[in-house]
LOTORNU-853033 format. One record per residue (C-alpha): residue number from 1; x, y, z; residue in one letter. Coordinates in nm, 2 decimals, padded with zeros to 4 digits. Layout:
N
[node NUM, [X, Y, Z], a];
...
//
This chain:
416
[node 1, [02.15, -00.14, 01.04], x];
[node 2, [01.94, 00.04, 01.25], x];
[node 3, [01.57, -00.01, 01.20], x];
[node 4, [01.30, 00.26, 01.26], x];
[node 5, [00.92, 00.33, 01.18], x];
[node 6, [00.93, 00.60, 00.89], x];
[node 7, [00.57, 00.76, 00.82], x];
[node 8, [00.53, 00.83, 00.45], x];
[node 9, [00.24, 01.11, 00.40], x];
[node 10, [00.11, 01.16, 00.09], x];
[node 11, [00.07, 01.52, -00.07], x];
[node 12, [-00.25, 01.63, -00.13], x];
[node 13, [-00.21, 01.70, -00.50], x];
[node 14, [-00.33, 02.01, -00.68], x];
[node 15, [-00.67, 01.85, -00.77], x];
[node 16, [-00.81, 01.75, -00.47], x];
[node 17, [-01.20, 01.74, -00.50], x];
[node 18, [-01.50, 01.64, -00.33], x];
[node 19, [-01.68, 01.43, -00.67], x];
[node 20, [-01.81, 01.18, -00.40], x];
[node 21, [-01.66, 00.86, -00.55], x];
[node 22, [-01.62, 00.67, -00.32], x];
[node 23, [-01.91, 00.39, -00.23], x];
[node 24, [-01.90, 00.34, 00.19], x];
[node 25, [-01.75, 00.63, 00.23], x];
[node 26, [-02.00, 00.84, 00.46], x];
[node 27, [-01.79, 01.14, 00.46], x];
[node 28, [-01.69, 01.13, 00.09], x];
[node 29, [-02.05, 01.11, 00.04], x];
[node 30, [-02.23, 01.37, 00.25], x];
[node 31, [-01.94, 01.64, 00.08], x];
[node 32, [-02.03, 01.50, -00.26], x];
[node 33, [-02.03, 01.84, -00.47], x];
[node 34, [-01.89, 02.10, -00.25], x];
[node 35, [-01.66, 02.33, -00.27], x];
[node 36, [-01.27, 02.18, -00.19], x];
[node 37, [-00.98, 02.39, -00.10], x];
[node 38, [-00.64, 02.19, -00.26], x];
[node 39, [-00.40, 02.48, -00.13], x];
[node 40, [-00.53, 02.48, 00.22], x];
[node 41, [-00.57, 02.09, 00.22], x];
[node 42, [-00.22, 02.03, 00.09], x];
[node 43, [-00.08, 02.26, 00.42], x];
[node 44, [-00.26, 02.09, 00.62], x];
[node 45, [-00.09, 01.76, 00.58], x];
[node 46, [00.26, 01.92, 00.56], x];
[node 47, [00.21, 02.11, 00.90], x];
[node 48, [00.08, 01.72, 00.99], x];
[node 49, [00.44, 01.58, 00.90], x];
[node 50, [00.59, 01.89, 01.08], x];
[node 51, [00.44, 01.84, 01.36], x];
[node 52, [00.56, 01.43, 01.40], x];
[node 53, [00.91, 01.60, 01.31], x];
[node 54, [00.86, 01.79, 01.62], x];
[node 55, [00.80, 01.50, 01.78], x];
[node 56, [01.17, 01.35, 01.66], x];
[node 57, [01.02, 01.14, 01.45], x];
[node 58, [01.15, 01.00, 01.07], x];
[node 59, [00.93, 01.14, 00.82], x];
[node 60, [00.92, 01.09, 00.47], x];
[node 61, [00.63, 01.18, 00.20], x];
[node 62, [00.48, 01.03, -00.16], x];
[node 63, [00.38, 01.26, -00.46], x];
[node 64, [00.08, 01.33, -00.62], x];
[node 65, [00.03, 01.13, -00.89], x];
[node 66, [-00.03, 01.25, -01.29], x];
[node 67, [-00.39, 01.41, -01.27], x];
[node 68, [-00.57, 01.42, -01.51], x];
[node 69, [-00.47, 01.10, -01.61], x];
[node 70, [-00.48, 01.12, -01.98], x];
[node 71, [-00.44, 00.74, -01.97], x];
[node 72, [-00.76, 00.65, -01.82], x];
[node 73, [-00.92, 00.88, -02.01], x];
[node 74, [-00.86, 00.74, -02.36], x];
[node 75, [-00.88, 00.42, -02.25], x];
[node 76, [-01.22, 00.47, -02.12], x];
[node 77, [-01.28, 00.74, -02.44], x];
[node 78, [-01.40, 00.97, -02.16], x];
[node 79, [-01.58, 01.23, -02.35], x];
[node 80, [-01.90, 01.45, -02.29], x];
[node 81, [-02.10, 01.15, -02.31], x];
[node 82, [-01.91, 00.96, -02.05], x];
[node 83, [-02.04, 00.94, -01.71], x];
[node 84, [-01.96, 01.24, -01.53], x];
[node 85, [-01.82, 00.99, -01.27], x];
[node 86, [-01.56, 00.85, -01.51], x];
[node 87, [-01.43, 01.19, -01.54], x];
[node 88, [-01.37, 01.33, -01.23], x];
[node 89, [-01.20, 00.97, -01.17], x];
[node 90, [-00.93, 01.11, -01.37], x];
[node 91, [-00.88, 01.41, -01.21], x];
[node 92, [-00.88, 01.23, -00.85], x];
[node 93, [-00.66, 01.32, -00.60], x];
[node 94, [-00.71, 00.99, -00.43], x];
[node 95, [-00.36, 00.89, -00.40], x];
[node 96, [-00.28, 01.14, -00.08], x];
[node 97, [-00.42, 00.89, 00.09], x];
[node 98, [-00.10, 00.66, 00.15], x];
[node 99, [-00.21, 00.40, 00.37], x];
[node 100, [-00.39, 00.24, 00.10], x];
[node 101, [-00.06, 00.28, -00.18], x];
[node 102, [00.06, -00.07, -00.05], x];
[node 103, [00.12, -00.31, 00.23], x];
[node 104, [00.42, -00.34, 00.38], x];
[node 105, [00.67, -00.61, 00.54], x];
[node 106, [00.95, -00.51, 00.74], x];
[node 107, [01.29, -00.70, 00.67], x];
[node 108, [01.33, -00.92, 01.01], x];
[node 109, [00.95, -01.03, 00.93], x];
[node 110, [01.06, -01.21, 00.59], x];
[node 111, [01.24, -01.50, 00.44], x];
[node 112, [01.51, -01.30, 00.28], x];
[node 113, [01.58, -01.04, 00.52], x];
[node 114, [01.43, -00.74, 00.29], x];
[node 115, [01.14, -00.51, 00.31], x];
[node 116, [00.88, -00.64, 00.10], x];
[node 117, [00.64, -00.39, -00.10], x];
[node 118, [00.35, -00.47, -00.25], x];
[node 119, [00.14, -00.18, -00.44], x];
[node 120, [-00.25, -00.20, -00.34], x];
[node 121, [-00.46, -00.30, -00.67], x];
[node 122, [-00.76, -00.11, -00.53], x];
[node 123, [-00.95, -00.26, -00.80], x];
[node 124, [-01.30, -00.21, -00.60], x];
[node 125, [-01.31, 00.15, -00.70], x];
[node 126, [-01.28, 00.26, -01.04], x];
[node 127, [-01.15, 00.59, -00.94], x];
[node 128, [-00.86, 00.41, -00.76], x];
[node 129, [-00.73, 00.12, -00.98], x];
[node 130, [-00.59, 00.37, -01.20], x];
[node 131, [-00.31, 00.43, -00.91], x];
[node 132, [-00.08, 00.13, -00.88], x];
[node 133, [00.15, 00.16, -01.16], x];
[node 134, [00.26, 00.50, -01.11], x];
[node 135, [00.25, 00.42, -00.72], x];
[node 136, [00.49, 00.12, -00.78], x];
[node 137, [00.71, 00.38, -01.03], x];
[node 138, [00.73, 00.60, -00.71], x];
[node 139, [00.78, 00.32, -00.45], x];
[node 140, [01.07, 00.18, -00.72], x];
[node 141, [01.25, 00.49, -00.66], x];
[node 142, [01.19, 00.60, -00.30], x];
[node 143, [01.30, 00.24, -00.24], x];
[node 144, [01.52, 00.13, -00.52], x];
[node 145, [01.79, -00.01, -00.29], x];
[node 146, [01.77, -00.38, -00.39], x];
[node 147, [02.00, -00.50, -00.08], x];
[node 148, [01.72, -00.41, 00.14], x];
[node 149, [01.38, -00.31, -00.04], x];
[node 150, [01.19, -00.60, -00.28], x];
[node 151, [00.92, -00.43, -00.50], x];
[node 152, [00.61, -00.68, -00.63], x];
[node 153, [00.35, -00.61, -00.89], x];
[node 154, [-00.03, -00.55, -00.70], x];
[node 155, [-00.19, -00.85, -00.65], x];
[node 156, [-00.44, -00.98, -00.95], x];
[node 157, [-00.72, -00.80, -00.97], x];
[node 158, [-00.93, -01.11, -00.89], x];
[node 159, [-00.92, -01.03, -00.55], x];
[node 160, [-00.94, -00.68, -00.43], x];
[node 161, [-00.64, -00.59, -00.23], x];
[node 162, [-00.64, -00.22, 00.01], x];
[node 163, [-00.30, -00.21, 00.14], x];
[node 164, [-00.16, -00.09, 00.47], x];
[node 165, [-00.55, 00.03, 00.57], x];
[node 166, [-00.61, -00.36, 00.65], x];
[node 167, [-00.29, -00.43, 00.81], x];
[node 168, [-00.16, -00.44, 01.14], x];
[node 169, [00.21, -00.54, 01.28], x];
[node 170, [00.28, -00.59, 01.66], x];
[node 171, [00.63, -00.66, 01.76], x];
[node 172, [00.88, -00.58, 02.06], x];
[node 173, [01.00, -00.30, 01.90], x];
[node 174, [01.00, -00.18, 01.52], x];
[node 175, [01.35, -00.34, 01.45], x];
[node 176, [01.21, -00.70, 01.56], x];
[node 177, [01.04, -00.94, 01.40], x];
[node 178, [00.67, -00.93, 01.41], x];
[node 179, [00.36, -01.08, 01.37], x];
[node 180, [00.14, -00.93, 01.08], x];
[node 181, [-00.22, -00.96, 01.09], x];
[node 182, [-00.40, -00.89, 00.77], x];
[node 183, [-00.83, -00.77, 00.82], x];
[node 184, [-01.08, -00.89, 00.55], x];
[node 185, [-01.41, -00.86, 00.47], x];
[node 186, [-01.72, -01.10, 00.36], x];
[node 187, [-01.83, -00.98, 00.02], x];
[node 188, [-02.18, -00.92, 00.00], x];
[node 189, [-02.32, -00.66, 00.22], x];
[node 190, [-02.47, -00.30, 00.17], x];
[node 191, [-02.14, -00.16, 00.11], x];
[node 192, [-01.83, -00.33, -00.11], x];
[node 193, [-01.59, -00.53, 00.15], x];
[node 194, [-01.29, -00.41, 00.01], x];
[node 195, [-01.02, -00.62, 00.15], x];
[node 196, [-01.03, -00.98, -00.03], x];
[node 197, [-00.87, -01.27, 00.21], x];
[node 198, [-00.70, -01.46, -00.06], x];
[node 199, [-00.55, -01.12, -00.12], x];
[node 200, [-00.42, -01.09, 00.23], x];
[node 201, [-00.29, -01.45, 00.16], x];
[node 202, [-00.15, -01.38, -00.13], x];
[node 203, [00.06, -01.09, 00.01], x];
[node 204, [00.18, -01.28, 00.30], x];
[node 205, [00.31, -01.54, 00.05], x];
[node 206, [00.45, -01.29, -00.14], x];
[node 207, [00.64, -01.12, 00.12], x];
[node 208, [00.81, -01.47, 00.28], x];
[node 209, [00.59, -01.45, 00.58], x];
[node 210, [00.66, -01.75, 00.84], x];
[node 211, [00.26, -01.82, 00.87], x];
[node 212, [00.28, -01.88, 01.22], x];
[node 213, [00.36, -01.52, 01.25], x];
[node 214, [00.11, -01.41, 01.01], x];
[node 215, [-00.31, -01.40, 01.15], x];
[node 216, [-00.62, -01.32, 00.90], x];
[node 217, [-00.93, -01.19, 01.07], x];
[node 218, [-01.28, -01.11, 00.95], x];
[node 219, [-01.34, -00.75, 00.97], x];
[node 220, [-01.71, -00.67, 01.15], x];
[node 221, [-01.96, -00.68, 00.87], x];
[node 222, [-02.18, -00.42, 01.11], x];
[node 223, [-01.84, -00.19, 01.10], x];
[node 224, [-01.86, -00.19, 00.71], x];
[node 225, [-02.20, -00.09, 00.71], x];
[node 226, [-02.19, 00.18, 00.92], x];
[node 227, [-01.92, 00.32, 00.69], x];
[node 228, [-01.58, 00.16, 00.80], x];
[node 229, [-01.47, 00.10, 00.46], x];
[node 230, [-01.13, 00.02, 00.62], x];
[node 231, [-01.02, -00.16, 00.84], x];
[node 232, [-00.82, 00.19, 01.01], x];
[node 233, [-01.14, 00.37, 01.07], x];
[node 234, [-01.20, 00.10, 01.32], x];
[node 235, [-00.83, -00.05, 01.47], x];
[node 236, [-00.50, 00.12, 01.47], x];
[node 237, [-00.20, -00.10, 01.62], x];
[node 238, [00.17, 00.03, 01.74], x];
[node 239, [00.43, -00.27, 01.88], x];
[node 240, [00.25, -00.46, 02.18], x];
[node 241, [-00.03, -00.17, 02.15], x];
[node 242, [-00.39, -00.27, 01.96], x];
[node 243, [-00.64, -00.01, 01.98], x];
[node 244, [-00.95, -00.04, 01.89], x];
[node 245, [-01.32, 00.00, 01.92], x];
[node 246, [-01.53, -00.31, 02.05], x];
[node 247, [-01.71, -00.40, 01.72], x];
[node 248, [-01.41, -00.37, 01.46], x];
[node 249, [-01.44, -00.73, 01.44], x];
[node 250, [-01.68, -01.00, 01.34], x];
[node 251, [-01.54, -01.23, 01.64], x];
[node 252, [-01.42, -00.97, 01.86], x];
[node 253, [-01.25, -01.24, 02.13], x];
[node 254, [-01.17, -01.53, 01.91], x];
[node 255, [-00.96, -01.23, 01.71], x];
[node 256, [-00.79, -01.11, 02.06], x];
[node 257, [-00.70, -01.49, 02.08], x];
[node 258, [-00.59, -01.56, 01.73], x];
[node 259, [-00.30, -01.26, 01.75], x];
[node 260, [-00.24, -01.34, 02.12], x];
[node 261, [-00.17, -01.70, 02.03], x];
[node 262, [00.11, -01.56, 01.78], x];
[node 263, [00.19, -01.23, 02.00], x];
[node 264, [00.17, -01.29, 02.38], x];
[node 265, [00.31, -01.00, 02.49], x];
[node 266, [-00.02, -00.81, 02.30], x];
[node 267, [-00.18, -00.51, 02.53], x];
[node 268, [-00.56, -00.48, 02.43], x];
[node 269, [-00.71, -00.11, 02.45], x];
[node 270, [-01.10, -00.15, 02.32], x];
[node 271, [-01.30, 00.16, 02.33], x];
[node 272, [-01.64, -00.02, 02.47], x];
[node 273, [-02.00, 00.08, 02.26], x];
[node 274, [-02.16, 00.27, 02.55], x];
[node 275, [-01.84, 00.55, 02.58], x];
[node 276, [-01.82, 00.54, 02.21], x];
[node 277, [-02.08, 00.43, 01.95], x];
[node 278, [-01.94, 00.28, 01.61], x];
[node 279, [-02.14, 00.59, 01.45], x];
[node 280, [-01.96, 00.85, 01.64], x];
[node 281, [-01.61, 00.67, 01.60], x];
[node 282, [-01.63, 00.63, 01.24], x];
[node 283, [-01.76, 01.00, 01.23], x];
[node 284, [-01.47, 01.12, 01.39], x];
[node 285, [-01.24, 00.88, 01.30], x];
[node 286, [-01.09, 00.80, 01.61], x];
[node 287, [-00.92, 00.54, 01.53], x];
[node 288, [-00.80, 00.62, 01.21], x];
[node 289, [-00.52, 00.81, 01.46], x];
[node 290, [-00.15, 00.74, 01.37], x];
[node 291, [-00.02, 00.54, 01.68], x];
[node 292, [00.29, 00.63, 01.75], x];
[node 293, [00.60, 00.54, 01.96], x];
[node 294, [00.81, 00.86, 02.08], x];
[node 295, [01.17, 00.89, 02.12], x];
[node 296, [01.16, 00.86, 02.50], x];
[node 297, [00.94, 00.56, 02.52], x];
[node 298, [00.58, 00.69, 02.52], x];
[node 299, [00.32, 00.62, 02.28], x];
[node 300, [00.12, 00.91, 02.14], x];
[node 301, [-00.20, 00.90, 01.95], x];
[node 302, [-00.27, 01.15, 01.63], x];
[node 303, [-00.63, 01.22, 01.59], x];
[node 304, [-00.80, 01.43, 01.40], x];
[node 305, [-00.92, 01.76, 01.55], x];
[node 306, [-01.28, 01.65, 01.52], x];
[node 307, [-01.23, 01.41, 01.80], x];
[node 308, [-01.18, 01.72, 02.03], x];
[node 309, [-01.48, 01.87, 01.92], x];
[node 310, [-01.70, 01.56, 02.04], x];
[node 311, [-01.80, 01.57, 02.41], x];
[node 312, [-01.81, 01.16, 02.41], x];
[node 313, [-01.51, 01.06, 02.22], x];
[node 314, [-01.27, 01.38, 02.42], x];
[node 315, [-01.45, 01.23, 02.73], x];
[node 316, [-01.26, 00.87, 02.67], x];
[node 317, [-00.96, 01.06, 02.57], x];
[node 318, [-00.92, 01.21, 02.87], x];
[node 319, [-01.08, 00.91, 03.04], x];
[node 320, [-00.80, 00.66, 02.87], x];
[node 321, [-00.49, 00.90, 02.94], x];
[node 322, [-00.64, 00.94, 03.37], x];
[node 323, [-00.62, 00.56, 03.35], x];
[node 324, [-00.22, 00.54, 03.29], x];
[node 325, [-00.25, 00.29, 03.02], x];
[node 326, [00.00, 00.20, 02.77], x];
[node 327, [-00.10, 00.56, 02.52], x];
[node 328, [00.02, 00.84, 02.74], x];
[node 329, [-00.05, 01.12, 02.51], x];
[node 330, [-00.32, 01.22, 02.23], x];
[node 331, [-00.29, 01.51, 01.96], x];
[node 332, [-00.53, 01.69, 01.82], x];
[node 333, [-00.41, 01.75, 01.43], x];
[node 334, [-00.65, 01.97, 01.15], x];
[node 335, [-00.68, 01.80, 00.83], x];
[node 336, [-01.01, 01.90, 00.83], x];
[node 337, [-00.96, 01.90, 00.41], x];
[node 338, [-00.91, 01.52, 00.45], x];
[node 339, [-01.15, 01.43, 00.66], x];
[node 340, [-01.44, 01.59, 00.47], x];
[node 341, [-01.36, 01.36, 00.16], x];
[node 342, [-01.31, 01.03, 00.41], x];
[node 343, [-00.99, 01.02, 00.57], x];
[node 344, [-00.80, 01.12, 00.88], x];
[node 345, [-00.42, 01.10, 00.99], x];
[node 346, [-00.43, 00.75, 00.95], x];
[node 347, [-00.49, 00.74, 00.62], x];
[node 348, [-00.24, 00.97, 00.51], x];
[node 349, [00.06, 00.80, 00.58], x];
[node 350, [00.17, 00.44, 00.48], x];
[node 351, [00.43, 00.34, 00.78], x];
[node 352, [00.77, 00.14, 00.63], x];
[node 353, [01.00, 00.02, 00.91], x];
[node 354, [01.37, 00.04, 00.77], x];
[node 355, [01.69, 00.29, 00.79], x];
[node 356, [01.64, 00.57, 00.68], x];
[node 357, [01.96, 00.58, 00.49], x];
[node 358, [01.86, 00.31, 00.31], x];
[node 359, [01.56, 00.52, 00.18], x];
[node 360, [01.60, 00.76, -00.15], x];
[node 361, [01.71, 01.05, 00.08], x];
[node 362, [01.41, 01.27, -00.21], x];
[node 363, [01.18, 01.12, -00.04], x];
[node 364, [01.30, 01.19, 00.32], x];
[node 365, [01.15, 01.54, 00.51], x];
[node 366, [01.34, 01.79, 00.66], x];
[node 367, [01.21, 02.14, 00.75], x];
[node 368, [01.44, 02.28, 00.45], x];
[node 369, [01.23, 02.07, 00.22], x];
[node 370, [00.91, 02.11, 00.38], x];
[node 371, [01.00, 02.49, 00.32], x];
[node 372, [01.00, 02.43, -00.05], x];
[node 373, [00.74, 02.18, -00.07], x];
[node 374, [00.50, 02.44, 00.09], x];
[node 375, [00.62, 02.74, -00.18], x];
[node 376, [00.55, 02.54, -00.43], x];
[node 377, [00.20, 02.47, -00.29], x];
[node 378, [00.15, 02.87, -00.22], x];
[node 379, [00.19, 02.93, -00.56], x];
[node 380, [00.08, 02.67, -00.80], x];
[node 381, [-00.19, 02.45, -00.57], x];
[node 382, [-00.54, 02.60, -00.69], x];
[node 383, [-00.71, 02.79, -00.38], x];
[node 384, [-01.05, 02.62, -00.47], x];
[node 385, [-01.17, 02.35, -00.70], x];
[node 386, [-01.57, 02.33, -00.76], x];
[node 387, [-01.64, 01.94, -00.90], x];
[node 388, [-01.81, 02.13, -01.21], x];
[node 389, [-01.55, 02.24, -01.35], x];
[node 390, [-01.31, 01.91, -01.33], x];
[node 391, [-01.32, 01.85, -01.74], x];
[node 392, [-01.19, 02.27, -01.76], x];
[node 393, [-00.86, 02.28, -01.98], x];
[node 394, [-00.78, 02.61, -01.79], x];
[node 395, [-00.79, 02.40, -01.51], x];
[node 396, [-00.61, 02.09, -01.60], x];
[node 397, [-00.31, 02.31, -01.72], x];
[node 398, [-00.27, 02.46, -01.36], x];
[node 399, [-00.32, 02.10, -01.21], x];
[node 400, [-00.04, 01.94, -01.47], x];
[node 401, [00.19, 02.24, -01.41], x];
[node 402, [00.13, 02.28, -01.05], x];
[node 403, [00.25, 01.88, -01.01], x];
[node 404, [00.55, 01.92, -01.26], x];
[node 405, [00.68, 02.22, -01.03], x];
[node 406, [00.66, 02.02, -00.73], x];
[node 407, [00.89, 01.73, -00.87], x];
[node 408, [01.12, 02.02, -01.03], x];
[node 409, [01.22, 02.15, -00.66], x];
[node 410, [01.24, 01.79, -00.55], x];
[node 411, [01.44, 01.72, -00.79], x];
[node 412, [01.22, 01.43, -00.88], x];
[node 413, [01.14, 01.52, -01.29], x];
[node 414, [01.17, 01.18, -01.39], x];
[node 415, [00.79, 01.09, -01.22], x];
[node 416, [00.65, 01.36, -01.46], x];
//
């Protein structure tokens, strides 16, 4: 069986909106209210998974899920006395953001020799812990092969679990086994910690981890604050390759150690405070880049396009490829509809290391598909969505119809 990294993007669903939901979130916050464009958001991330196709890489993608979600909205008897909050909950388009839809194990990391999934509860955000039942409906089917794919239930809600955004994996190469090292954070500061450790215990448990290939680090309280709700707006790792910035953890060398101890062969990049601030990285999001391993051998880094447009964080760029390190190239991608409601490449793709034949071959991207994919897009996905109008019937008939014409082409109806 041959064993490669498949990136799953998410697309941006037809009600993409800036309602500002999201508590930590800088960016989410500052656009809180403005004017979003789902059409030109949702061809931004599919000329994102053209573009690693280019690069001869396996790409696959995740729907949007049911929005409004009629569900939450009677169970909450969301009305017009509700908190205007609680509604645009329902109507949020939160799930394009795949990283977070679960946490993944690759088969020679666990006991039974299958790729463990494990949906993300999210239950820190109320606008997100509406998502992992239909995400594990979608996962059951993308990955429904039971020889090589195990699907659990999200952790319990106890404990706060964020999927693949607090995970890392280093390894000799994607088919080998691997030492996963899950990133936590001490409740109890200005902004919600949103990875729980006894959830990233409880996952590695889950999964069949051998613990002395598994590591559990404290994320930097001072990162959290400053608005890196994740742990991927501050680290991103590929095979031997961590990079990261020098304050992403609350014991920066004891954390090099810990995964060292477990992963010798691990090649540190850390972007130091006085080339790039924390401020400046999380405002850019740097580091929520998709690392990437290239046909030939190279690694690439996929950053946003904002990181071109800042004169310090191009200036280490440019700075880290002169140096001949281990990342050799870095792209500038525009998913500048992303970015403004809190998340980069990063965050837009949930990485599952298997072959690809194993996978639902509906879920799988080939420029044919991506063809339909984007007519569907040009002709359903609203053009603009103000957060005034989320609530409009008008509206959440084009939303509902927009969605069930995507899984019609994709032949995917059952998910409606």
């Amino acid at each position: 069986m041959s064993l490669v990294e498949i990136n799953f993007d998410g697309i941006v669903g037809p009600s993409h909106n800036y309602a500002g939901l999201s508590l930590g979130n800088i960016a989410s916050a500052s656009h809180k209210g403005d004017l979003s464009y789902p059409r030109a958001a949702a061809r931004q991330g599919i000329a994102k998974m053209r573009s690693n196709m280019a690069l001869g890489l396996a790409q696959g993608f995740l729907l949007p899920l049911p929005r409004p979600n009629g569900d939450l909205i009677r169970g909450l008897a969301i009305d017009e006395t509700a908190p205007r909050q609680l509604l645009a909950a329902a109507w949020s388009a939160s799930s394009m953001w795949t990283a977070n839809a679960a946490t993944v194990s690759p088969a020679p990391d666990t006991a039974d020799g299958r790729c463990h999934l494990t949906p993300a509860n999210l239950v820190t955000m109320p606008h997100r812990a509406q998502e992992w039942q239909d995400t594990q409906a979608q996962l059951a089917i993308a990955f429904g092969d039971e020889e090589h794919f195990t699907i659990h239930d999200a952790v319990l809600p106890a404990f706060g679990d964020e999927g693949a955004a607090n995970h890392m994996r280093f390894c000799e190469g994607h088919g080998a086994q691997g030492v996963e090292v899950f990133v936590w954070g001490r409740q109890g500061g200005k902004f919600p910690a949103r990875q729980h450790e006894q959830a990233s215990r409880a996952i590695a448990r889950l999964h069949g981890l051998d613990p002395a290939k598994c590591v559990f680090i404290e994320q930097n309280p001072e990162a959290i604050e400053a608005g890196a709700f994740h742990n991927d707006v501050v680290s991103v790792a590929n095979e031997r390759v961590l990079f990261t910035h020098e304050r992403a953890f609350a014991d920066q060398q004891g954390a090099y150690e810990a995964i060292r101890e477990a992963f010798p062969a691990l090649e540190v990049v850390e972007v130091p405070e006085s080339a790039v601030s924390l401020e400046e990285a999380i405002r850019t999001y740097l580091f929520n880049a998709q690392l990437l391993t290239l046909p030939g051998g190279e690694m690439a880094l996929v950053v946003p396009s904002e990181c071109q447009e800042s004169a310090s964080v191009w200036a280490y760029c440019e700075s880290m490829l002169a140096s001949n390190g281990p990342i050799r190239k870095v792209i500038p991608v525009d998913v500048k509809q992303s970015m403004a409601n809190g998340g980069g490449p990063a965050c837009l793709r949930l990485r599952v290391v298997a072959d690809p034949t194993t996978v639902d071959q509906r879920f799988m991207l080939d420029e044919a598909k991506a063809d339909r994919i984007e007519a569907v897009v040009a002709q359903m996905w609203p053009e603009t969505i103000d957060p005034r109008d989320l609530g409009s019937e008008e509206l959440a008939v084009r939303v509902i119809e927009a969605r069930e014409a995507l899984l019609t082409v994709l032949s995917l109806d059952t998910l409606a």
